[in-house]
N, C-alpha and C positions, 0 to 999 in steps of 0.2 A: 504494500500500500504506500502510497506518495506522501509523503507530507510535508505542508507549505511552513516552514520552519521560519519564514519573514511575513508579517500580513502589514498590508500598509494602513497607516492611519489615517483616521481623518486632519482635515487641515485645523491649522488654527485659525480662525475667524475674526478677521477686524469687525468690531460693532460701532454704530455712529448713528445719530438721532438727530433729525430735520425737520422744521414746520416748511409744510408748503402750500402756500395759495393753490396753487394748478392741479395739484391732487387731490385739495382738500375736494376742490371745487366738481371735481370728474370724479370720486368717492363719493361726495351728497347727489351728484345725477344719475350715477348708477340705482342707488337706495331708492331715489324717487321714482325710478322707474320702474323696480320692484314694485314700491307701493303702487302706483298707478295700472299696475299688469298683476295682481295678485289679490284674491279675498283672505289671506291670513293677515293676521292681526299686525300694524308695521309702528315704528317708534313718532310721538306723537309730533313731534319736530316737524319731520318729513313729510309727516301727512301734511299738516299745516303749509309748506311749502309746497308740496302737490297742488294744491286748492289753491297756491297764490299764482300757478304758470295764466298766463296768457292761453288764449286758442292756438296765435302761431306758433309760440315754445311748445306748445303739446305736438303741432305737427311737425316742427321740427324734429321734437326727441322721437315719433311714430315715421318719421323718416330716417336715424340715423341709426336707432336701436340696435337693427338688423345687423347689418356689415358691420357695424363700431359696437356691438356685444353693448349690449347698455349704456356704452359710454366709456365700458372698460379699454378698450382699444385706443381710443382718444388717448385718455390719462397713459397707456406704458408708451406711447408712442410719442409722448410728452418728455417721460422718466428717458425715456434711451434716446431722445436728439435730444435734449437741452443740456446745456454747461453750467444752468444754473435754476434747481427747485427752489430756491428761496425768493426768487424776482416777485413785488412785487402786483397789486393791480396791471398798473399801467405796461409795467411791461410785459407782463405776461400778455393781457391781448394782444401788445402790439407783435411781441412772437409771432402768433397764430397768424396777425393781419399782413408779416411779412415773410410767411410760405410762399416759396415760388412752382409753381408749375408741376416742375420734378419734382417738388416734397411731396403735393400732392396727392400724385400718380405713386408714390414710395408707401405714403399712408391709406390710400384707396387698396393697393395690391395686400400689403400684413393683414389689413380687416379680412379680406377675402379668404385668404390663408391661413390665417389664425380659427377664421371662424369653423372655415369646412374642417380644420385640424381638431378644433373641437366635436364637431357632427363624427367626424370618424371614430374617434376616441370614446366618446361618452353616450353618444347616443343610439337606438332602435335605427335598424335600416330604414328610411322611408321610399318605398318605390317612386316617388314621380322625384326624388331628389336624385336616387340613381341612375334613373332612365333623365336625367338633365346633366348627369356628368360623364355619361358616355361620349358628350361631345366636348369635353374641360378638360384644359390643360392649367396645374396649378404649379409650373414654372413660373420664377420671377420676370422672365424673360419673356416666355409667350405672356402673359396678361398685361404686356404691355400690349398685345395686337386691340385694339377695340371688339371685333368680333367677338374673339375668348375670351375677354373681359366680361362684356355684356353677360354672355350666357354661363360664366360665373357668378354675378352679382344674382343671377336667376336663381340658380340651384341656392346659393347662399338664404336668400329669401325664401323658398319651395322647403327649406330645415328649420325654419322659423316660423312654419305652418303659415304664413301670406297666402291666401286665396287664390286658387290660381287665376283666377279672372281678371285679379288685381296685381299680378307678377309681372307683366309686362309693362304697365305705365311708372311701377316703381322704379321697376330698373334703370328704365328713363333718365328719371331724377339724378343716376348715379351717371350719366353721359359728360356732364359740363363736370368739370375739374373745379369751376371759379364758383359754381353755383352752391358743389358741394364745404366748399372752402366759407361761403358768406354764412350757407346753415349751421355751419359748427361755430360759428363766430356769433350767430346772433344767439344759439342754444348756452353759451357761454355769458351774454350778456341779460339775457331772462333770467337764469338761475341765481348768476350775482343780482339782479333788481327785484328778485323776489324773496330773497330773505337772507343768503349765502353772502352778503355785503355786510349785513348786521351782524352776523352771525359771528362770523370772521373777526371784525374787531373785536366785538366783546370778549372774544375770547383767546386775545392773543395773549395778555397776560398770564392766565392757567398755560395754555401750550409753553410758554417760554419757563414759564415753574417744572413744568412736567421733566423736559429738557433739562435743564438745569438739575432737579433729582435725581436724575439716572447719570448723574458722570460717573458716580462709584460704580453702579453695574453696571455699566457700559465698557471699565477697564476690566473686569474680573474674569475669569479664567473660568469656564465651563466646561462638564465633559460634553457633551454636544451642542449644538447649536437649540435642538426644541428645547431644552434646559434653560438655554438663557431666553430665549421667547419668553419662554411659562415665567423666569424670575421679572423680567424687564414688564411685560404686559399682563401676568396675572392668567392667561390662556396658552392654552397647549394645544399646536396645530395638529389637523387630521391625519392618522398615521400616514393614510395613501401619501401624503405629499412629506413624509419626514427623510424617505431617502435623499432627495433630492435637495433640502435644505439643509441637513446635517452634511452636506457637501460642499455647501457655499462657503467663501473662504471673506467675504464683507457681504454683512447686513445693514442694511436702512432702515432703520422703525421712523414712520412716517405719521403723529397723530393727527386722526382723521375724528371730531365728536359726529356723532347720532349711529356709528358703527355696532356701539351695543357690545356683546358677545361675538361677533362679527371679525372675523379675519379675512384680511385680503392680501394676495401678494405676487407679485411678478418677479422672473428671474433673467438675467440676461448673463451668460456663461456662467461665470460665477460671483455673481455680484445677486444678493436677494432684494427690493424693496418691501419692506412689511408695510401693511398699513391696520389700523387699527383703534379702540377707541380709548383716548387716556383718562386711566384711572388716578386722580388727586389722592394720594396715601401718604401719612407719614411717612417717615425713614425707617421708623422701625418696622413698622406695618410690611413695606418692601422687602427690607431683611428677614423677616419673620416666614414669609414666603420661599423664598428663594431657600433658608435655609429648610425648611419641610417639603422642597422639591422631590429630594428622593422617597422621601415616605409618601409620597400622595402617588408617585410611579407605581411607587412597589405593592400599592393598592390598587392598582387598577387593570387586574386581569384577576379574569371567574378563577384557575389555578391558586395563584398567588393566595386570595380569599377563602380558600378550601381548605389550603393549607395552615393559616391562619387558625382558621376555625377548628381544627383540628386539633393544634398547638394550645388553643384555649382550654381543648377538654380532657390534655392531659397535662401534665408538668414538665415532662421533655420526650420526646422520641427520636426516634435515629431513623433515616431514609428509608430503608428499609420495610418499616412501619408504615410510613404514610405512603410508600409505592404499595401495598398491598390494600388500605384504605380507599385509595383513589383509584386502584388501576388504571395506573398510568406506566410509560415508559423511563427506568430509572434515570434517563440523561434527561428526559422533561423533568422529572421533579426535583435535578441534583440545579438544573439550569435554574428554576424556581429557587429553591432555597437560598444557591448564591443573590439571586438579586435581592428575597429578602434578606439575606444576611447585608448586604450590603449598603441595603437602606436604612441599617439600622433597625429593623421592626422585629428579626431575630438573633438570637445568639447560641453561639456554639462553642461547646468544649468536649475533650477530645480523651475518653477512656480506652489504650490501646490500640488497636487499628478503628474503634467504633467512634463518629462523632453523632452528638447527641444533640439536639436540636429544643431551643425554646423562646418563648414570645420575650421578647424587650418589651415589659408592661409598661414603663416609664414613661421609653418613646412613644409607645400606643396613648398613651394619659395625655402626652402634652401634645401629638397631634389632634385625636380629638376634641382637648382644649383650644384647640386653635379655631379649626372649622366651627366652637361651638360660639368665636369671638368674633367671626365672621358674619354671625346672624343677628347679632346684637350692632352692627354697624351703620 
């Protein structure tokens, strides 16, 4: 049998924290459009802001939704040309107002691409969306032809459930480069005059606190990256996406308010932007956190908890025991114990070749103590 006697590690991770107009701004258009395309329950802000758009901002965002994913596409296409998220009002529009041509056509073709990347990835096959990409080429190159463009823009729309009656004058709309370039400019000046202007000021002093709190955890030394998420913002990203940020080698935490619970985040090679909604905490409050990271891990898988449970209803046991309790595989429950051991939530000492296994009731006390100071908040 082979064995890999060197395994590479993960990187070490610069962390850095930024307020930005231009994504706050493309983060609250995404939300709204949530709320305006959704009957669950949405945050009350938003709604508010919903209810403040114009008719043409609504047909704007029911024109851009599609190809610019809510809005999402706008804002990373923002994050990856600009040299600079902190600009600004003014110059952030004026950004947008001095696209030329080819940026356009640059930001037209990633929507396209990003969006069918997502229909292939995530979603049910839909027949008239396949029977529309038998004729699509999703080359950078061919979609510059107008043709394969157009009957892109089609199928993109035909994944977004668009009517097909109504697929064809949409498209349209996606013809003029300049026309698409004024809707994004005017859907950017609706949003700031309907609430995202107040908003913004009022709230730049908390954002610049928020920042300013995290310079300690911002230098500290994590073993992975979801670890420092979870101490930095209090939430812990979905596993499906932790390969791929526990890979990143710099992260951006970007605070975004009416996010809620809410994660979002784009990656470009290796560089992550998070965004997300900031939580005003003490210091200790923060540290308090960050240091019960590993025990709120080590609780959180049905194994882990069985094992636990088990541990409670005797005074100690050895592997052995609780692989015949569980019936499980002994490398699943030796792999279980180390992480509880590790977290602190069990302890181990060691009779002759036999280790003996039992609850850290202590650590158990003052996690539970925590979560219990949590609801009192």
């Amino acid at each position: 049998m082979e064995r890999n006697l060197f395994v590479p590690a993960l990187p070490k991770t610069e962390l850095d924290a930024v307020r930005s107009l231009g994504v706050y701004i493309f983060t609250n258009i995404q939300l709204a459009d949530y709320d305006l395309n959704s009957s669950s329950a949405q945050n009350r802000w938003i709604r508010s802001l919903s209810d403040n758009l114009s008719d043409n901002a609504n047909n704007d965002l029911k024109l851009l939704r599609t190809v610019f994913a809510h809005g999402v596409i706008l804002r990373d296409f923002y994050i990856q040309k600009t040299a600079d998220l902190t600009m600004d009002w003014d110059a952030f529009i004026d950004w947008w107002k001095q696209l030329e041509e080819s940026d356009m056509m640059e930001l037209l073709i990633y929507g396209i691409r990003e969006t069918m990347d997502y229909y292939y990835k995530y979603l049910p096959r839909i027949p008239v969306v396949e029977e529309a990409m038998r004729e699509v080429y999703l080359d950078e190159r061919q979609l510059q032809d107008p043709d394969n463009r157009k009957k892109a823009v089609k199928a993109v729309l035909l994944s977004w459930s668009v009517p097909m009656e109504k697929v064809e004058n949409n498209a349209a709309d996606y013809d003029s480069l300049s026309d698409i370039k004024e809707s994004i400019i005017r859907l950017i000046r609706a949003f700031w005059a309907a609430g995202l202007k107040k908003q913004w000021e009022e709230k730049q002093k908390m954002l610049a606190a928020w920042v300013r709190q995290q310079e300690s955890l911002l230098s500290k030394s994590y073993r992975t990256n979801g670890e420092a998420i979870f101490a930095i913002t209090g939430l812990y990203p979905d596993t499906a996406e932790l390969e791929n940020i526990n890979r990143a080698e710099m992260i951006t935490f970007v605070p975004v308010c009416n996010m809620e619970r809410l994660l979002s985040f784009i990656q470009f090679d290796k560089h992550v932007y998070l965004m997300f909604d900031p939580q005003i905490e003490t210091a200790g409050n923060k540290e308090k956190l960050a240091d019960y990271y590993t025990a709120f891990e080590g609780l959180g898988d049905r194994t882990r908890l069985q094992i636990i449970d088990l541990l409670a209803e005797n005074k100690e046991m050895f592997a052995q025991q609780i692989i015949q309790q569980l019936n499980l595989k002994q490398s699943t429950v030796s792999r279980h114990l180390n992480q509880l051991q590790q977290s602190g939530l069990v302890m181990v000492h060691q009779e002759g070749n036999t280790k003996y296994f039992s609850l850290n009731r202590d650590e158990l006390k003052k996690v539970a103590e925590s979560l219990h100071s949590f609801s009192n908040m």
